[in-house]
VOGU-3710 file (C-alpha; in Angstrom, 3 decimals, decimal comma):
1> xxxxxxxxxx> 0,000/0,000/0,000  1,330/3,309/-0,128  1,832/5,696/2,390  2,305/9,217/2,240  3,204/10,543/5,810  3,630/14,755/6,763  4,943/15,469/10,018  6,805/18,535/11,588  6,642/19,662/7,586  8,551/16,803/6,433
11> xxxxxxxxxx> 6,907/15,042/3,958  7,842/10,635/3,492  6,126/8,434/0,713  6,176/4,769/1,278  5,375/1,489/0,186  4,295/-0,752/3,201  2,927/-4,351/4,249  -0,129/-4,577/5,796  1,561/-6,049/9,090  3,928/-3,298/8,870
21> xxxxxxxxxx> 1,491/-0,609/8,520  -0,930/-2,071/11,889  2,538/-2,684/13,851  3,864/1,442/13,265  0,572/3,086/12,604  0,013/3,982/16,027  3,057/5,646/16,670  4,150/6,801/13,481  1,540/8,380/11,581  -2,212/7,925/12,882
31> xxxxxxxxxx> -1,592/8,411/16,641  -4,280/5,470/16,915  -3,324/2,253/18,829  -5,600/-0,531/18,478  -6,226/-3,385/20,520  -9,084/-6,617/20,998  -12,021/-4,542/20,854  -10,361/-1,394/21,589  -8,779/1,720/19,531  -6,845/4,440/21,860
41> xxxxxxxxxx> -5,868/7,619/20,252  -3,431/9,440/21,544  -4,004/12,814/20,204  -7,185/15,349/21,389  -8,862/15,495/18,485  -8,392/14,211/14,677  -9,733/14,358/11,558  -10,239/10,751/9,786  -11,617/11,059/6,273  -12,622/7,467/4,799
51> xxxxxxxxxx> -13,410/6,467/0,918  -14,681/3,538/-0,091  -15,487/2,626/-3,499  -16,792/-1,019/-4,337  -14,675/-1,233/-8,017  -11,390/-0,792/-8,942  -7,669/-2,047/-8,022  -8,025/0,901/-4,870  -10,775/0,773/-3,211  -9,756/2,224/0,240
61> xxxxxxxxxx> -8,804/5,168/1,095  -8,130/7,226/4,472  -6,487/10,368/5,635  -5,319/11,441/8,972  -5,531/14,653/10,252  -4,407/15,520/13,771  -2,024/18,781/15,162  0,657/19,527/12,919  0,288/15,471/11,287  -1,112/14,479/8,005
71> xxxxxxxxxx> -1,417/10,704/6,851  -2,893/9,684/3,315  -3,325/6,316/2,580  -4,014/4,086/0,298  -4,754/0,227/-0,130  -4,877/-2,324/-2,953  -7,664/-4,300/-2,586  -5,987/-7,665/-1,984  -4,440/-5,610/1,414  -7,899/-3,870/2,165
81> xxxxxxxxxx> -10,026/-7,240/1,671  -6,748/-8,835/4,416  -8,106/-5,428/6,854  -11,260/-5,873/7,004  -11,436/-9,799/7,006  -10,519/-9,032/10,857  -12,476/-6,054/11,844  -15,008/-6,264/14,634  -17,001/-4,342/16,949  -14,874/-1,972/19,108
91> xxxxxxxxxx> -14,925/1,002/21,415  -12,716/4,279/21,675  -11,262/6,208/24,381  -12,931/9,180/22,417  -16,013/10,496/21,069  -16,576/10,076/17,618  -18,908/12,033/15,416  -18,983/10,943/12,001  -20,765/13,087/8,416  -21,595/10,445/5,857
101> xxxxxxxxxx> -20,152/12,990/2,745  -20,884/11,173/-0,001  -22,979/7,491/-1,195  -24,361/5,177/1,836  -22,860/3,794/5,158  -23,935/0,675/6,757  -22,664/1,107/10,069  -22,850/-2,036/13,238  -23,532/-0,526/16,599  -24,120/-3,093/18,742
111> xxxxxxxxxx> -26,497/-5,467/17,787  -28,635/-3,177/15,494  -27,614/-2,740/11,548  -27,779/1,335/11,149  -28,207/2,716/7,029  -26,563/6,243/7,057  -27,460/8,064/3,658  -25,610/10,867/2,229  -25,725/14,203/4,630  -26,354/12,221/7,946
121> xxxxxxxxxx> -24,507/12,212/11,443  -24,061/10,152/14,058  -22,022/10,841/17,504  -21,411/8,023/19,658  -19,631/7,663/23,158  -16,920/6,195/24,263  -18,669/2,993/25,559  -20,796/2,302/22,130  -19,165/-0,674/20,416  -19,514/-0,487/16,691
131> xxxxxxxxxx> -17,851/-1,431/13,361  -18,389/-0,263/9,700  -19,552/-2,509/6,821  -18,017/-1,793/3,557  -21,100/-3,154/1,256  -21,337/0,286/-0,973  -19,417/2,977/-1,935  -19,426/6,135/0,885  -17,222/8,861/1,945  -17,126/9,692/5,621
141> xxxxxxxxxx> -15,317/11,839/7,394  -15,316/11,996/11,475  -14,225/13,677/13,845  -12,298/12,010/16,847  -12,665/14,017/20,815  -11,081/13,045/23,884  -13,348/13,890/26,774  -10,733/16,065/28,290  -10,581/18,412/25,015  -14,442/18,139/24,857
151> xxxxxxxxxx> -14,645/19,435/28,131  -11,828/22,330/27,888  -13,668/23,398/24,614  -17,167/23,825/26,009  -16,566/24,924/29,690  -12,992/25,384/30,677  -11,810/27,717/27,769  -14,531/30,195/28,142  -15,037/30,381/32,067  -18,901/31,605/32,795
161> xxxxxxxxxx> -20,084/30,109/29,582  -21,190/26,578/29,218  -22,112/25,206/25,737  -22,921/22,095/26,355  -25,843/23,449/29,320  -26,626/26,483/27,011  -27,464/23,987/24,214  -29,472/21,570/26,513  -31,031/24,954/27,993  -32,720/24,862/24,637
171> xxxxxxxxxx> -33,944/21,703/24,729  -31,921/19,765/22,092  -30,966/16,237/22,327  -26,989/16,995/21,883  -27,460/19,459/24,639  -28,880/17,057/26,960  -26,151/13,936/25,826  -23,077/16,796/26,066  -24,516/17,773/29,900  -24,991/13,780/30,561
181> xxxxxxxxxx> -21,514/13,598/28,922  -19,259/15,652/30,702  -21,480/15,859/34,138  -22,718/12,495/35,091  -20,494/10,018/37,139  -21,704/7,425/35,526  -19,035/6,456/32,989  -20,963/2,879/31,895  -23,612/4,672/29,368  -24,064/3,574/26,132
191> xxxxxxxxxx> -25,770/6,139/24,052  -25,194/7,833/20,689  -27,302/10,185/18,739  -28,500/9,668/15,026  -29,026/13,027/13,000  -31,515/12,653/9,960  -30,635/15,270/7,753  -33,595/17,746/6,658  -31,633/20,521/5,145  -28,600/20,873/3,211
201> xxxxxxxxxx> -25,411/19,890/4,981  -23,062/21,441/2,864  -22,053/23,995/5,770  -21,235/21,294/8,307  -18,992/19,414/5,718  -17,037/22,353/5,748  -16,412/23,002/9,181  -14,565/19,349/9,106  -12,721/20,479/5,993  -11,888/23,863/7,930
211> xxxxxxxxxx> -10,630/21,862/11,287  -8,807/19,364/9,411  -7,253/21,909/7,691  -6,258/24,051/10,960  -4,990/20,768/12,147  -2,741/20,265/9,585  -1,151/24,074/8,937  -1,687/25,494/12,691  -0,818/29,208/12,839  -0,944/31,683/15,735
221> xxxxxxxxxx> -4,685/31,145/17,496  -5,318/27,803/15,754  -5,727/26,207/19,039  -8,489/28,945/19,519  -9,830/28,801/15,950  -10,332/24,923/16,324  -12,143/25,334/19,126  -14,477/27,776/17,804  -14,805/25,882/14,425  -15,933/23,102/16,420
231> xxxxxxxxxx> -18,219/25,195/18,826  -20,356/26,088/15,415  -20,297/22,853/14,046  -22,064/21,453/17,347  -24,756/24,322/16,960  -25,441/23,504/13,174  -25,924/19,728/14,343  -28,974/21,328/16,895  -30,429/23,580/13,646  -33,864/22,102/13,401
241> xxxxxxxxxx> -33,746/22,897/9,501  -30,837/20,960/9,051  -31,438/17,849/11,163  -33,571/15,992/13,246  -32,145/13,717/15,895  -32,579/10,531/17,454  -30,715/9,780/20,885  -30,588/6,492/21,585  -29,830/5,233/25,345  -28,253/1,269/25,329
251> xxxxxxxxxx> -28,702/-0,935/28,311  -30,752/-0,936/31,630  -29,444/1,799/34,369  -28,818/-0,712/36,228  -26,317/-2,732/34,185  -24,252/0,865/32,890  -23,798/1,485/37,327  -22,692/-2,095/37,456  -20,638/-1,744/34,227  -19,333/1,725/36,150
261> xxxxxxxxxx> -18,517/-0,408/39,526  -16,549/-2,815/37,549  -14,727/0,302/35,590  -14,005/2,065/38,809  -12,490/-1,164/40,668  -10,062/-2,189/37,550  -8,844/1,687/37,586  -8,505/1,274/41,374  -6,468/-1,917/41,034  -4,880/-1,652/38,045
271> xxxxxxxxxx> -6,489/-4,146/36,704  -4,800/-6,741/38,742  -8,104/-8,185/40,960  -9,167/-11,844/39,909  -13,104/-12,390/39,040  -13,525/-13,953/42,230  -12,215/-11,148/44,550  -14,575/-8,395/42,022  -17,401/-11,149/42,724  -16,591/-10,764/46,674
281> xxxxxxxxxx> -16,860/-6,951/46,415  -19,660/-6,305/44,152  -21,855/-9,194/45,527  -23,025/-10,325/42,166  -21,758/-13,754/40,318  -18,673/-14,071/38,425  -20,886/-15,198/35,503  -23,021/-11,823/35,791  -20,076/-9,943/35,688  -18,401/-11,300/33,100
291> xxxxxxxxxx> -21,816/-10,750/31,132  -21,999/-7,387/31,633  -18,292/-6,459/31,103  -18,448/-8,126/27,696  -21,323/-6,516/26,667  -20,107/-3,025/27,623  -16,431/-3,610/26,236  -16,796/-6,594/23,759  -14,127/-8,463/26,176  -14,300/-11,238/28,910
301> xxxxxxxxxx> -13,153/-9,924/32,188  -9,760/-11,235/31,978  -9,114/-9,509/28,602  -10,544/-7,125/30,098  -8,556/-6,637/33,244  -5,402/-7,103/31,636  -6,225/-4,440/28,688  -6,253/-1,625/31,773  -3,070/-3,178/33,414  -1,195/-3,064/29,864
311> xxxxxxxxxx> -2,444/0,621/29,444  -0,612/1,277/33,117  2,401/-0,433/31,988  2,750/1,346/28,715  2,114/5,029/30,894  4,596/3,902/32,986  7,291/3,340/30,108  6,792/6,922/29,140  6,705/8,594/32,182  9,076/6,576/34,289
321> xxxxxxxxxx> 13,014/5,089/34,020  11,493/1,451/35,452  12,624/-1,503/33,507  9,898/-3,802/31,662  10,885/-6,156/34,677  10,328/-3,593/37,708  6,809/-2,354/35,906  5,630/-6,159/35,998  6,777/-6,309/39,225  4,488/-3,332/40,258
331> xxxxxxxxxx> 1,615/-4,821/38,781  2,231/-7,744/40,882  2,597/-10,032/37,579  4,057/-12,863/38,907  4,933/-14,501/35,198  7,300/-12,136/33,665  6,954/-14,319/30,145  2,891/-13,957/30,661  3,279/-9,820/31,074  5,853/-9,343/27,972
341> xxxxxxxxxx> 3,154/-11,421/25,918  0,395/-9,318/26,900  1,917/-6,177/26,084  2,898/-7,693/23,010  -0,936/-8,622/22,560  -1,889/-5,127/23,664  0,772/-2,964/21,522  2,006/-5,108/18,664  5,707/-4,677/19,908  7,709/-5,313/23,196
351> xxxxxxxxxx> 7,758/-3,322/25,989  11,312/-2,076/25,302  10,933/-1,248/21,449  7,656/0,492/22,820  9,609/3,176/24,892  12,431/3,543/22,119  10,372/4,290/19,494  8,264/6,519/21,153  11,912/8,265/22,474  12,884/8,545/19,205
361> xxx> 9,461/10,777/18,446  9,871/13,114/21,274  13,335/13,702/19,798
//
């Protein structure tokens, strides 16, 4: 495939595997890392434009926007066809709203089959498993927040001014999921919102084109700009001429506080507590547990447990001078042969070619 990479103004054009594109992609070029049923990015916010067409020897296509990076890429189909033979449904540790530009999207959330025509939207939070089908052409381009940014950009930034409450002041169903969002303590929700397009959505194509753009050729107030640009772009999503919206709420209350016990107690512990111990604490089954953790994550509670201890182990190769050794060690992983093969699992390289190469970028 090839693989045009702009970073720091320096421009690269490659030709690449498919293994060596998923094994570099992450720290090289899309500041994605991806995972068994999870995809960390590592950046606030990015741009990810997406073409699909059904003939020819291309028939993927995807760019990469993010501050001061730009990726293009492009696949043959016998590499695409090897992609997408392994996708499945998977979460982010951002929010993702995505513009269906141009043709038809068939998108998975959950256990529901969603058509998304030309000019429609969907945002979706961080706990919404999903996957795209590539069964006709479409052009997509989304938009990729972490909650902290989300939460600088409509209430920290502008002290005394609160979008997201301003918006839900109105009565709008982005309003009310951006105030459930960023204020609730309940970090198991699964909801998303559809908008059905009733207007012309030329306008809020280009406010992706204008961030992406930012993004990629920052200047003196782009950090401001972006924000704004994406201030308007949320108010053109609550224009009642333009859209209207579905929210959709996923799972029983009870099961997301459950889902947010079970959260709270891996954080706490690393993710180094056994399903018996959780089953001790939370007085429910092991088998109940491991129900509802698979159906809020898409993993079993041991891949799930050990996906938040690799995330503290690869923090801790960043931001401390412990050894691979000492960091198992003080995750209480007994096997140091099981924790090197996790992280391996987890990162798609070994703990010490982790820290080098991501080293090398800060140089």
């Amino acid at each position: 495939m090839q693989v045009l990479t702009i970073r720091n103004g320096e421009a690269r054009l490659e030709r690449r595997k498919l293994s060596e594109m998923m094994s570099s992609v992450s720290s090289e070029a899309s500041d994605l890392r991806s995972r068994e049923g999870f995809r960390e990015s590592t950046v606030p916010i990015q741009v990810v434009l997406i073409s699909y067409t059904a003939e020819g020897p291309v028939p993927y296509r995807i760019c990469f926007f993010s501050p001061g990076s730009y990726q293009y890429v492009e696949m043959e189909r016998e590499t695409y066809e090897a992609l997408i033979s392994g996708t499945e449904l998977h979460t982010h540790n951002t929010y993702e709203l995505s513009l269906v530009r141009e043709g038809t999207l068939f998108q998975r959330i959950e256990t529901e089959r969603h058509l998304y025509p030309k000019g429609s939207c969907f945002l979706l939070n961080r706990n919404v498993r999903h996957n795209e089908e590539y069964d006709s052409p479409f052009c997509t381009a989304t938009l990729s927040l972490s909650e902290e940014y989300l939460k600088q950009t409509l209430r920290e930034e502008f002290p005394g001014w609160d979008m997201a409450n301003e918006m839900c002041g109105k009565g709008t169903d982005l309003g009310q999921f951006l105030s459930a969002e960023l204020n609730s303590a309940d970090t198991g929700r699964k909801s998303y919102i559809d908008f059905i397009p009733s207007g012309d959505s030329a306008e809020v194509s280009g406010m992706f084109d204008s961030i992406a753009l930012t993004l990629l050729d920052p200047g003196p107030g782009s950090v401001f700009l972006v924000k704004s640009l994406l201030c308007r772009l949320l108010s053109l999503l609550t224009h009642k001429d333009l859209f209207s919206t579905v929210p959709v709420e996923l799972g029983t209350a009870a099961e997301g506080r459950t889902f947010a016990e079970i959260a709270g107690i891996m954080e706490e512990t690393k993710g180094r507590i056994g399903r018996q111990e959780l089953s001790d604490r939370l007085h429910y089954s092991g088998n109940y547990l491991n129900r509802i953790t698979r159906k809020y994550t898409g993993m079993n509670l041991t891949g799930y447990s050990n996906s938040v201890s690799m995330r503290y182990a690869a923090s801790m190769l960043l931001n401390t001078d412990l050894t691979a050794a000492e960091i198992a060690e003080e995750l209480s992983f007994s096997n140091r042969r099981y924790f090197y093969r996790e992280f391996e699992k987890a990162y798609g390289t070994t703990p010490r070619r982790y820290r080098s190469d991501h080293v090398k970028q800060k140089t």
